[in-house]
N, CA, C and O atoms as CSV, one atom per row, in Angstrom:
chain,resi,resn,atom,element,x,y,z
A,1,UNK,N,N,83.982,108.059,147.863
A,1,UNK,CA,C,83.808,108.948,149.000
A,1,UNK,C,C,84.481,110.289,148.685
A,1,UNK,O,O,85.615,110.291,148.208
A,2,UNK,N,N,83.715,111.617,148.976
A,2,UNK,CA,C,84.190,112.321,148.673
A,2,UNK,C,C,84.335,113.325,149.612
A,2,UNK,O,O,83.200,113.555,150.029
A,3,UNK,N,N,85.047,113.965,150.105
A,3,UNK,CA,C,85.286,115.440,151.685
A,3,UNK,C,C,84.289,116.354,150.733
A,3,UNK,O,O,84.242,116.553,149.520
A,4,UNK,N,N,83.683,116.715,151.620
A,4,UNK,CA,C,82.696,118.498,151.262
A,4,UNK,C,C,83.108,119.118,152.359
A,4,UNK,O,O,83.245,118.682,153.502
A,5,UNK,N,N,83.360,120.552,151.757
A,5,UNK,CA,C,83.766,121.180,153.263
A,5,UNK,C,C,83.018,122.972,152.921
A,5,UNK,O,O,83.162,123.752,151.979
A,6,UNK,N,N,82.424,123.020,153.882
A,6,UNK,CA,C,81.525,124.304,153.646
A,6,UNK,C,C,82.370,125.523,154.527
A,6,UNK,O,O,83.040,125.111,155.474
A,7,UNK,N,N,82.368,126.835,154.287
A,7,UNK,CA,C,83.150,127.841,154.692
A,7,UNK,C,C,82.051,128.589,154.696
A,7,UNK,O,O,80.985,128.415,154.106
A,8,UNK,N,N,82.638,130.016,155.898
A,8,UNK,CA,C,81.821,131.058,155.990
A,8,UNK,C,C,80.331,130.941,156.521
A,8,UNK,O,O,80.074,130.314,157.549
A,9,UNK,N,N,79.553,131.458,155.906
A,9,UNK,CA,C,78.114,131.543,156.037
A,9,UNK,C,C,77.515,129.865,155.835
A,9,UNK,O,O,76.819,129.219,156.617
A,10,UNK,N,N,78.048,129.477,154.547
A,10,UNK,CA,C,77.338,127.962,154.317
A,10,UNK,C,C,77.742,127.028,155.639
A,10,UNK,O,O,76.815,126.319,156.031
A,11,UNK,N,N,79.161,126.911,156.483
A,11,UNK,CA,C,79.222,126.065,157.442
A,11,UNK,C,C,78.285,126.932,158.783
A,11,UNK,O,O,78.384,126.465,159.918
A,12,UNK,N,N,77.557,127.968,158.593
A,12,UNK,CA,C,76.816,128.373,159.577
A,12,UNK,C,C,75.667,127.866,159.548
A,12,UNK,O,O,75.069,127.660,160.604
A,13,UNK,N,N,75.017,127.504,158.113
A,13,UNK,CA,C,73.629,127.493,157.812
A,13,UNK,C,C,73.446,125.795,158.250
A,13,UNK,O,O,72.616,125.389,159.063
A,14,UNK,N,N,74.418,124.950,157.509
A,14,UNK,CA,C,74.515,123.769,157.615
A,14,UNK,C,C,74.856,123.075,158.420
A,14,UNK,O,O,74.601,121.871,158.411
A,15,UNK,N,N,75.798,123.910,159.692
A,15,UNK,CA,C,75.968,123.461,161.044
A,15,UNK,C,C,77.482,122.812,160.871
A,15,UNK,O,O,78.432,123.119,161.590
A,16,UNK,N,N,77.528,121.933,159.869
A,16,UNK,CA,C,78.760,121.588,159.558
A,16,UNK,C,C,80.523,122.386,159.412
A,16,UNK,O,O,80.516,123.577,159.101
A,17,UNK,N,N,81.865,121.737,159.627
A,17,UNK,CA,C,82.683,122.627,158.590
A,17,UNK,C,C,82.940,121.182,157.536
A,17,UNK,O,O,83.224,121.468,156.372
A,18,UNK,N,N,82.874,119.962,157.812
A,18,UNK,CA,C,83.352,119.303,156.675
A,18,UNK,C,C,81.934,118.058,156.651
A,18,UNK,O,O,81.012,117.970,157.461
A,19,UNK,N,N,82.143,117.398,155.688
A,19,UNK,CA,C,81.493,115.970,156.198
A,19,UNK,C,C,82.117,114.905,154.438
A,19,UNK,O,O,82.508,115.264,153.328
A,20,UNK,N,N,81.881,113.543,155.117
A,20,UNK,CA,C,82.224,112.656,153.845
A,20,UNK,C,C,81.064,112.265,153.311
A,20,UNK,O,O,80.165,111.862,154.049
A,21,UNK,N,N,80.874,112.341,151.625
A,21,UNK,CA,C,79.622,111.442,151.440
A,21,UNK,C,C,80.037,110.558,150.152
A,21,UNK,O,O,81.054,110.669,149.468
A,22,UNK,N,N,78.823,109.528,149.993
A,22,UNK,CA,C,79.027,109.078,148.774
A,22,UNK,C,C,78.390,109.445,148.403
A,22,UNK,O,O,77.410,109.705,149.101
A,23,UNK,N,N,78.379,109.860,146.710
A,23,UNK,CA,C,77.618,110.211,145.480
A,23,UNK,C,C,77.718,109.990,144.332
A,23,UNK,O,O,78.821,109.970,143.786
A,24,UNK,N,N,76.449,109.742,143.607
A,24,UNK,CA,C,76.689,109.205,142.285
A,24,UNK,C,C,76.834,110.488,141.463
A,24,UNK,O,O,77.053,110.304,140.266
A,25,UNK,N,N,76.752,111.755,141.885
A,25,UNK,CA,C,76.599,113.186,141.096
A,25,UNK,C,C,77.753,112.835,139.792
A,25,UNK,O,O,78.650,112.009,139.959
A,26,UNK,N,N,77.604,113.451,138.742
A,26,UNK,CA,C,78.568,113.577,137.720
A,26,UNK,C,C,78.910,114.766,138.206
A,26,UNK,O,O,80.069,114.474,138.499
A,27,UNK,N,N,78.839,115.499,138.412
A,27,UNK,CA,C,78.931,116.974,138.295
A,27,UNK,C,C,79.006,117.915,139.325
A,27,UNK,O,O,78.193,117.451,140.125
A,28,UNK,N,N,79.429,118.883,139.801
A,28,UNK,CA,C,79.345,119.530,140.817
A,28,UNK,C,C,77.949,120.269,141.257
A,28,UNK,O,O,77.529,120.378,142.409
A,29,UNK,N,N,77.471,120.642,140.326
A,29,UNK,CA,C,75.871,121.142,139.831
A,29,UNK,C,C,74.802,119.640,140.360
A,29,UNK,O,O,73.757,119.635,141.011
A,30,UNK,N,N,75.376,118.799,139.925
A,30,UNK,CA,C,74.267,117.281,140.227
A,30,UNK,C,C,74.320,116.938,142.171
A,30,UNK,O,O,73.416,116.553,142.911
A,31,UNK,N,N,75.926,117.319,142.510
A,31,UNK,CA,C,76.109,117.688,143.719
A,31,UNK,C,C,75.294,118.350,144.907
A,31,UNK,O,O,74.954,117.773,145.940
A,32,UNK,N,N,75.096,119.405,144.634
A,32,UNK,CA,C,74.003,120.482,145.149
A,32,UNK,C,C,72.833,120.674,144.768
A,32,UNK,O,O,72.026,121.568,145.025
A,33,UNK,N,N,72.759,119.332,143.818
A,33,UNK,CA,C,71.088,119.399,143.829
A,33,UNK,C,C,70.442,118.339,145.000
A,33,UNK,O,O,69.431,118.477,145.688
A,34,UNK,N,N,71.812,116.803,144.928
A,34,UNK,CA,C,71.709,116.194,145.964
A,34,UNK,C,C,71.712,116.785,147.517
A,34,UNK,O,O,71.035,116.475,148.498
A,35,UNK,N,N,72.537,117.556,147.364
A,35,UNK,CA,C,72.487,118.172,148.827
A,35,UNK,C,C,71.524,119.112,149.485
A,35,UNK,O,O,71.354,119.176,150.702
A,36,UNK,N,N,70.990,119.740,148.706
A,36,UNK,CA,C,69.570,120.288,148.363
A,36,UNK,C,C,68.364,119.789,148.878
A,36,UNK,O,O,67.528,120.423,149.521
A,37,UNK,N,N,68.326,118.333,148.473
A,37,UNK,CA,C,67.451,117.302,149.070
A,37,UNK,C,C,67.662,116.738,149.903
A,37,UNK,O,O,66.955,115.786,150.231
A,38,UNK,N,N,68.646,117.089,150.514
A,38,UNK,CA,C,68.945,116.036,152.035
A,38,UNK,C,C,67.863,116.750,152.956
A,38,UNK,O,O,66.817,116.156,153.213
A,39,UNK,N,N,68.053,117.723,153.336
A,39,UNK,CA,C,67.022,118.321,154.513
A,39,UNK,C,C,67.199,120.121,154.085
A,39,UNK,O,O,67.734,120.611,153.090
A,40,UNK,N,N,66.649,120.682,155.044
A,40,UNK,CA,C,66.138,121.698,154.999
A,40,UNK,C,C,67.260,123.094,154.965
A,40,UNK,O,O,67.375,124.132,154.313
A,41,UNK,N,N,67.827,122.542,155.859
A,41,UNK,CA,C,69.755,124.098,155.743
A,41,UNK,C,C,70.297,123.556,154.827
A,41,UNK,O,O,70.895,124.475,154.268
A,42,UNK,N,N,70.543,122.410,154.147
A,42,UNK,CA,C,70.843,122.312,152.843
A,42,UNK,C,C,70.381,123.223,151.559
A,42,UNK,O,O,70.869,123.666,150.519
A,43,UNK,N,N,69.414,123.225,152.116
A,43,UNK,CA,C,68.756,123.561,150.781
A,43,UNK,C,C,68.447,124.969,150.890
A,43,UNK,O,O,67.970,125.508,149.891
A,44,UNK,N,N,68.647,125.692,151.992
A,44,UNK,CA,C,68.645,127.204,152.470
A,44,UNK,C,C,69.872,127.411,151.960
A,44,UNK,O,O,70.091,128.143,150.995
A,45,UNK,N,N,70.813,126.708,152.652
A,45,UNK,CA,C,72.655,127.004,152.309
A,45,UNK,C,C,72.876,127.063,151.239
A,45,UNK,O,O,73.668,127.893,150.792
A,46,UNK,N,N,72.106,126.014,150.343
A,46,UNK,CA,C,72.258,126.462,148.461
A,46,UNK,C,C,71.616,126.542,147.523
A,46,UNK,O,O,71.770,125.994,146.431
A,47,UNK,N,N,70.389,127.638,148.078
A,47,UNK,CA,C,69.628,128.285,147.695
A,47,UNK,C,C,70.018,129.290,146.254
A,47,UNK,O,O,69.597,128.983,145.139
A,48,UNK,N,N,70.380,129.802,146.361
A,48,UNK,CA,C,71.446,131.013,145.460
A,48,UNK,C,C,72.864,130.722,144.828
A,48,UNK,O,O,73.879,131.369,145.087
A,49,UNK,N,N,72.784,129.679,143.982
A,49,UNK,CA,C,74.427,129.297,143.663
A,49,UNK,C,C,75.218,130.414,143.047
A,49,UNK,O,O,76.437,130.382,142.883
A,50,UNK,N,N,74.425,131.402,142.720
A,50,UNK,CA,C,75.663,132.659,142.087
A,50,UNK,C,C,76.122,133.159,142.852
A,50,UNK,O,O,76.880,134.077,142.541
A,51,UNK,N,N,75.864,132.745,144.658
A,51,UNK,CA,C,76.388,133.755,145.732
A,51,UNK,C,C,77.560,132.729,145.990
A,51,UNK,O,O,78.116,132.980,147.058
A,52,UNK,N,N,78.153,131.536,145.257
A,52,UNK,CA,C,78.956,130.409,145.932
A,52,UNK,C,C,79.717,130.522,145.064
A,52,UNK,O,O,79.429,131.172,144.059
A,53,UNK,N,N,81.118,129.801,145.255
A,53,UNK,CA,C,82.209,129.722,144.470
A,53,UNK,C,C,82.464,128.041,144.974
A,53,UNK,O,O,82.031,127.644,146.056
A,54,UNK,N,N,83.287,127.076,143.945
A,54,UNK,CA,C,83.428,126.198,144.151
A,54,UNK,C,C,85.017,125.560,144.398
A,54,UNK,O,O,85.560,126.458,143.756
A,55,UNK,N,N,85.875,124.920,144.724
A,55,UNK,CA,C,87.260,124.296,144.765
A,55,UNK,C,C,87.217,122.817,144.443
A,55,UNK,O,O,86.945,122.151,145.442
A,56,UNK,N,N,87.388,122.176,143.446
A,56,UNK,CA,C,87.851,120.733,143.574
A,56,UNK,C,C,89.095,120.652,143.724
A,56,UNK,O,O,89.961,121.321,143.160
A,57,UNK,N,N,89.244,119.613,144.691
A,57,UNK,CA,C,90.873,119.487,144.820
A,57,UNK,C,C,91.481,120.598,145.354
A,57,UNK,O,O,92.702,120.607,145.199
A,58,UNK,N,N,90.883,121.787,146.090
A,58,UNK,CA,C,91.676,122.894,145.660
A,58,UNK,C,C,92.123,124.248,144.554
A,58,UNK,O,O,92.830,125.256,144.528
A,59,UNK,N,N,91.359,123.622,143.876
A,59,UNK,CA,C,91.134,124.295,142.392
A,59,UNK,C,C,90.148,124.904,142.032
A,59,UNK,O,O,89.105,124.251,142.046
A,60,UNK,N,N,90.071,126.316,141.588
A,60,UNK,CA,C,88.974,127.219,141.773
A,60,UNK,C,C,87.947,126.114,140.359
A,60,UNK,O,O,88.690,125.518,139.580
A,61,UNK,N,N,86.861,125.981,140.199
A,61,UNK,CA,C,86.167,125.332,138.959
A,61,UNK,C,C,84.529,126.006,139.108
A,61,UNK,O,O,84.083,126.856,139.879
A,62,UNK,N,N,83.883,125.205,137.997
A,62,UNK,CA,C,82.693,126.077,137.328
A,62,UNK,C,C,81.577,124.746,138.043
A,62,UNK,O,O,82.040,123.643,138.334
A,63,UNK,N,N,80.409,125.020,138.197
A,63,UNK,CA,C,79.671,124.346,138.710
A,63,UNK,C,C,79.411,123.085,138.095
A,63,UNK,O,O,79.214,121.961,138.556
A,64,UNK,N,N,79.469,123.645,136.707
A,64,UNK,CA,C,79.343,122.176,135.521
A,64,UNK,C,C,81.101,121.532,135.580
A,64,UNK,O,O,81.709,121.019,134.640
A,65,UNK,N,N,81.441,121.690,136.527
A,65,UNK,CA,C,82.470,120.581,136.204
A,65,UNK,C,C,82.594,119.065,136.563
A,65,UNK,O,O,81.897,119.017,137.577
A,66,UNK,N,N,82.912,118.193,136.416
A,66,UNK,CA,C,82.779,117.396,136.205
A,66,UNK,C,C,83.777,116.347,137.609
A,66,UNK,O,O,84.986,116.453,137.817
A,67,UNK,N,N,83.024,115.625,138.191
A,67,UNK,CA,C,83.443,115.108,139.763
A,67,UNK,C,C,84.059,113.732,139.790
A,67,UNK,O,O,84.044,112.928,140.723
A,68,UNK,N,N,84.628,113.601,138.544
A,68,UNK,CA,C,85.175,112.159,138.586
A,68,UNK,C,C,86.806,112.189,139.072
A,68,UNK,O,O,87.682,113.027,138.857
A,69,UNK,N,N,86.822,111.228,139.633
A,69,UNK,CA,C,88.704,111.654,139.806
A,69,UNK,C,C,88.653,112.293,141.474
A,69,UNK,O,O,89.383,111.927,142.395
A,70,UNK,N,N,87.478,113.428,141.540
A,70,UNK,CA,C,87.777,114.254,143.053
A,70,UNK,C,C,87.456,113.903,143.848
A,70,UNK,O,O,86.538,113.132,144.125
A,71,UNK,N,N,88.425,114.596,144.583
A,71,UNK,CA,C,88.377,114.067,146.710
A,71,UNK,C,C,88.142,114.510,147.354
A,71,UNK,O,O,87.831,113.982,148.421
A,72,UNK,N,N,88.125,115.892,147.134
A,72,UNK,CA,C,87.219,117.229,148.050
A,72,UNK,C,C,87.397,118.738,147.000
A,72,UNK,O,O,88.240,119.449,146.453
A,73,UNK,N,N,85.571,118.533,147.269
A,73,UNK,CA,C,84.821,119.522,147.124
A,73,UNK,C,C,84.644,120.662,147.930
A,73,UNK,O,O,83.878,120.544,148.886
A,74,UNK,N,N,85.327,121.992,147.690
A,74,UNK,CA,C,84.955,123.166,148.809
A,74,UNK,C,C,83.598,124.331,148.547
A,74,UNK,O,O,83.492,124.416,147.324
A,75,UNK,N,N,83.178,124.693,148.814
A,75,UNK,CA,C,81.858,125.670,148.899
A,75,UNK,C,C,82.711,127.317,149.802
A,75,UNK,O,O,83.540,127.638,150.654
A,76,UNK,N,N,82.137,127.641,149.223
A,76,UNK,CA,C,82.690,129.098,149.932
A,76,UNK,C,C,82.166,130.329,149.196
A,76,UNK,O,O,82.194,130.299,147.966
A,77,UNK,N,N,81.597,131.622,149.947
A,77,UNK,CA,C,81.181,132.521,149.038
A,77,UNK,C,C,82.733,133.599,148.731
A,77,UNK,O,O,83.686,133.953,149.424
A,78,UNK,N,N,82.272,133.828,147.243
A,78,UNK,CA,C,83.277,134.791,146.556
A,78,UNK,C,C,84.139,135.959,147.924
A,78,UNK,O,O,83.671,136.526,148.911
A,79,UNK,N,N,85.514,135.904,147.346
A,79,UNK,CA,C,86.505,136.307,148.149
A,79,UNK,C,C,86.444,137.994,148.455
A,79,UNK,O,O,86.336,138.640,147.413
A,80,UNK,N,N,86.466,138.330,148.965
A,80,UNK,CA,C,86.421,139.963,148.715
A,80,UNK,C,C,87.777,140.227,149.668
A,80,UNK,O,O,87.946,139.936,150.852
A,81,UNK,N,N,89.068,141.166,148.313
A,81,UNK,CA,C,89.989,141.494,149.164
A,81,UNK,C,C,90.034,143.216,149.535
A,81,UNK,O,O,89.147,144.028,149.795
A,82,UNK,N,N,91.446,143.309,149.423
A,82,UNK,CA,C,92.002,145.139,149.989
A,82,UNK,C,C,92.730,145.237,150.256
A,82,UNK,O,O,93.110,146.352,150.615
């Protein structure tokens, strides 16, 4: 079981801010392809993965990383400070 928790725009599209799922994904990339196929704001919400940034654990990571071991997955688009 793993926490997904969507921020910003993606918990707008998806309606959600967190949810638990199981998945066989290796990968964070295999992730959002599953989620993709669930229904329809899924697949609007991650439409464009270069507009997303990812957190395992908390930890900024690359889409190809690898989901074994993790407990939550965050989604969020890139930070803009000032």
């Amino acid at each position: 079981m793993i926490d997904v928790l969507y921020f910003a725009w993606l918990r707008e599209r998806i309606g959600l801010p967190r949810e638990q799922i199981t998945t066989q994904a290796a990968t964070v990339a295999d992730l959002v392809a599953e989620l993709r196929r669930r229904e329809e704001r899924y697949a609007a919400a991650f439409a464009d993965t270069s507009a997303l940034r990812v957190a395992l654990d908390q930890t900024l990571a690359d889409f190809d990383a690898p989901l074994a071991g993790v407990r939550e997955v965050a989604f969020f688009p890139p930070m803009t400070g000032g």
